[in-house]
C-alpha positions in Angstrom: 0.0 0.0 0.0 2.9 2.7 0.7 4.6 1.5 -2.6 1.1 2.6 -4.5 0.4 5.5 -2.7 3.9 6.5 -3.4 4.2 6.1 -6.6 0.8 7.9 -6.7 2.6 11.1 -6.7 0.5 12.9 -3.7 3.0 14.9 -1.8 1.4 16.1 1.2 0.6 14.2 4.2 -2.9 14.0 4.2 -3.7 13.6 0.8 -1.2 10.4 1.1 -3.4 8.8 3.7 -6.3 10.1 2.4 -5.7 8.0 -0.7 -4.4 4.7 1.0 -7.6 4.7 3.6 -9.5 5.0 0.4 -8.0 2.7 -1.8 -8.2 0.2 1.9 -11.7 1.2 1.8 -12.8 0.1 -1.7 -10.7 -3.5 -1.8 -12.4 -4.2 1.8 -15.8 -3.2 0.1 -15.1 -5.8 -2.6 -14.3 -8.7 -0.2 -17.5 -7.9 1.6 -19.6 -7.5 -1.5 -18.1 -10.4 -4.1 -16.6 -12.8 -1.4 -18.5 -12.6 1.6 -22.0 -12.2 0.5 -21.3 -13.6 -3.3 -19.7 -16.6 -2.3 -19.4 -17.6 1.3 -23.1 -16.8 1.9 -24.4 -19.6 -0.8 -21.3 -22.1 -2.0 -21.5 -24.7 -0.5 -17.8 -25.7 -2.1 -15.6 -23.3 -0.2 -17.0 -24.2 3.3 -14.6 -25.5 6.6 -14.7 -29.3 6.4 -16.8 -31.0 9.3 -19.1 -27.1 9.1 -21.7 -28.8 6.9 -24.5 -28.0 9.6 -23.8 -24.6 10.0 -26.0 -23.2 7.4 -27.5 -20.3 8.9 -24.2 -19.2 10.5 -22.7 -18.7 7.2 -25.6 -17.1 5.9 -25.8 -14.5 8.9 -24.9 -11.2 7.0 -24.5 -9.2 10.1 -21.3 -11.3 10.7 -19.7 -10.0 7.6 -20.8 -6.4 8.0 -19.0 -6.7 11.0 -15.6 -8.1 9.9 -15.8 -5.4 7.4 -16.0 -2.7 10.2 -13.0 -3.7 12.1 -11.1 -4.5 8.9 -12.0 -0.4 8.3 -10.7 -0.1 11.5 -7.3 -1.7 11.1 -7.2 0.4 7.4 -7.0 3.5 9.4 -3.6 2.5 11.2 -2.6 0.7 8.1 -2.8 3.8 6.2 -0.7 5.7 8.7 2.0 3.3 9.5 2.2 3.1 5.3 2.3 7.0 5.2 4.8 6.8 7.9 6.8 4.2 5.6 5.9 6.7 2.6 7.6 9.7 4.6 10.8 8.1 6.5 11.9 6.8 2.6 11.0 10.4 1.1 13.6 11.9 3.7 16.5 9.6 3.1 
C-alpha cells in the first residue's frame, strides 16, 4: 500500500493517507460484496470441512458487516503506519 500510494505522486501528508484509507476502503468493500456475500453466503464448495451443519451461521450477513467494520478499523492505522513508511523513505 505505501509503494502505491507512493508512486501515486501525492506529496502532502494528508492527501497520502487520504488515498491509502480509500483505496483500503474500496478492496475491503469488494471482499464484503463479491466474497463474503457472493460466495461464502451460498457455496457450498468453499466451506470448513466437518461445518456442513452450519447453514445459517454462514448465511448471517450481520457477521460480515461486521468483519468489514473492524477491517476499516485496522485500514486506518494501516494507512498511517504506510504513510509513515511513505515519509521516512522520502527523507533519506
Amino acid at each position: 500500500m505505501a509503494a502505491i500510494a507512493y508512486f501515486s505522486g501525492t506529496k502532502i501528508f494528508s492527501m497520502q493517507v487520504l488515498h491509502v484509507f480509500i483505496l483500503f476502503i474500496v478492496v475491503n468493500l469488494f471482499d464484503v460484496i463479491v466474497f463474503d456475500f457472493g460466495v461464502f453466503c451460498y457455496s457450498k464448495k468453499l466451506r470448513i470441512a466437518g461445518t456442513a451443519d452450519m447453514d445459517k451461521e454462514y448465511e448471517n450477513y450481520l457477521f460480515h458487516v461486521k468483519g468489514d467494520i473492524k477491517g476499516i478499523m485496522l485500514g486506518n492505522v494501516i494507512s498511517l503506519l504506510s504513510v509513515c513508511i511513505i515519509y521516512i523513505v522520502s527523507i533519506i
